[in-house]
C-alpha angles and dihedrals in degrees: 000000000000104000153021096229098086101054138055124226124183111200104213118207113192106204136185116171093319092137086134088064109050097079089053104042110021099066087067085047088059102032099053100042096054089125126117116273087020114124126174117213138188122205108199100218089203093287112185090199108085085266086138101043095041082059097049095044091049124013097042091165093066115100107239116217101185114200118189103232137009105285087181109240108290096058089023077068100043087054095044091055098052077078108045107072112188140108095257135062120195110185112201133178113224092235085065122120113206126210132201118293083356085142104048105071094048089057089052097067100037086059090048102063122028088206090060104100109167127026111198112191127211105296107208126172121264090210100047103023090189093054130088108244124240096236104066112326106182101348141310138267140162134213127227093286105057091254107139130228136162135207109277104014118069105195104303097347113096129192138234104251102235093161088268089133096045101129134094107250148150117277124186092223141029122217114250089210082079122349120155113218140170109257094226096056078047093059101031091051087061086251116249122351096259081205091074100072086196141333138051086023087127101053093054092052098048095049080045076060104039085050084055092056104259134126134245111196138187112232110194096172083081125059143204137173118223123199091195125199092054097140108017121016113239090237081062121135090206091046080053094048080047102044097051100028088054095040088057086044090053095044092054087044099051117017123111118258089241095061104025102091086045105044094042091050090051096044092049085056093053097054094061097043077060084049091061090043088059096048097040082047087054082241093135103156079057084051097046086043092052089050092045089054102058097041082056087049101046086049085055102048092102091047089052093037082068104042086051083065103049090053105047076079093073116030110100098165143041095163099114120156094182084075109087117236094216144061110274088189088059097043089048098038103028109025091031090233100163104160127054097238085063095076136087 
């Protein structure tokens, strides 16, 4: 691909009440998409912070989708896009720094290969360039137990970027804090489970996706700086009743019916030897989130139970290599394993 005449991009902003971050982050936004068939967009997730009329009053070139409450940021997502009609997606926290032709070499691989669905670029920190960021680094991956990790980042532990992780490659997720996607798949995979609220939405869509056949690659040759935390801290109570309660939602989703009953018990079982962590820790609010979590999840099960079904129909794969066949908990806590070039 030569050019960006040809194609159509809508850069989707999610915001709730991030008005502090616009000054800082949105004139990267701008500078670096002033290429034809690009639009920026931000949908107003019912933000009670002068979010709307600071846009109005200063980036008058942005593209305003105004809903009408908080939908939280999976189904946030799902009603914003309704009104962006092109063939890309580009899904972009509002805490996310841009940097010149970041956008080109995503699209480049998204037009070479029709079974390329999502295109996820280097994710660095704002607050540390030449680290790796939490929320996706240089792609994501999960072990066999649904416990996500990145390259680059296990679990809490992030990398120096030296350039270790520079080559294009499968990932098994794409970082909802930028992904690049093709609006169709988007559509036809049913978007983000609207279930979710927030958090580990993306990972669920893009194994939906994987299970459909399609790639999700790592692009380095394009790079972004994430604040992280924007919306919720990562010491938060309610990012803890998320992450396990949608890791839980994801695994009874998406897992294979040879490994469902296994891998859910077990993981069951993990989650309240974490409990006990928690308590033991004096983190109460963690042990209450944790118990939150699976009460929310046993009231689901016949939600999920359906959606399992619908999409059995479309599932033709669940050979999937980018999901690790060993326990990253016990690599990172037992064996001491902290970078990803440390595994097996």
């Amino acid at each position: 691909m030569t050019g960006m005449a040809e194609t159509t991009v809508g850069i989707v902003i999610l915001n709730w009440n991030g008005k502090r971050l616009f000054d800082t982050f949105l004139p990267s936004v701008i500078k670096n998409s002033k290429i034809p068939g690009v639009e920026i967009y931000v949908a107003d997730n019912g933000s009670t912070d002068e979010s709307v009329c600071h846009l109005i009053d200063k980036y008058p070139q942005i593209k305003l989708i105004l809903l009408q409450k908080n939908y939280g940021f999976a189904e946030g997502y799902n009603q914003a896009l309704k009104y962006v009609d092109t063939k890309y997606f580009v899904l972009l926290n509002s805490d996310v720094e841009l940097t010149p032709n970041w956008l080109q070499p995503c699209l480049d691989l998204l037009e070479k290969d029709e079974m390329t669905a999502v295109v996820q670029p280097k994710i660095l920190s704002y607050k540390k360039p030449h680290q790796f960021e939490y929320a996706g680094a240089a792609g994501g991956f999960i072990d066999k137990f649904g416990y996500p990790f990145c390259r680059g980042r296990i679990l809490n532990r992030t990398e120096p970027d030296t350039g270790q992780y520079n080559n294009i490659s499968p990932i098994f997720w794409a970082s909802g804090a930028c992904m690049v996607i093709k609006a169709e798949l988007y559509k036809q995979s049913g978007g983000f489970d609207g279930s979710f609220w927030a958090h580990m939405e993306e990972i669920d869509l893009c194994w939906r996706l994987k299970n459909r056949g399609y790639k999700i690659l790592y692009q380095p040759d394009s790079s972004v700086f994430h604040l992280g935390g924007g919306t919720l801290p990562y010491s938060s109570p309610q990012k803890t009743y998320l992450n396990f309660r949608n890791n839980l939602f994801m695994l009874f989703k998406n897992l294979s019916h040879d490994k469902f009953l296994n891998i859910i018990i077990t993981r069951i079982a993990l989650d309240w030897i974490a409990a006990i962590k928690f308590l033991l820790g004096f983190y109460f609010s963690g042990f209450k989130a944790v118990l939150k979590a699976h009460a929310s999840f046993t009231a689901n099960i016949p939600h999920l139970f359906i959606k399992r079904r619908k999409l059995k129909k479309y599932r033709i794969t669940n050979k999937h290599p980018e999901i690790y066949p060993k326990s990253i908990m016990w690599k990172f806590y037992v064996q001491q394993k902290r970078k990803y070039s440390e595994l097996n």
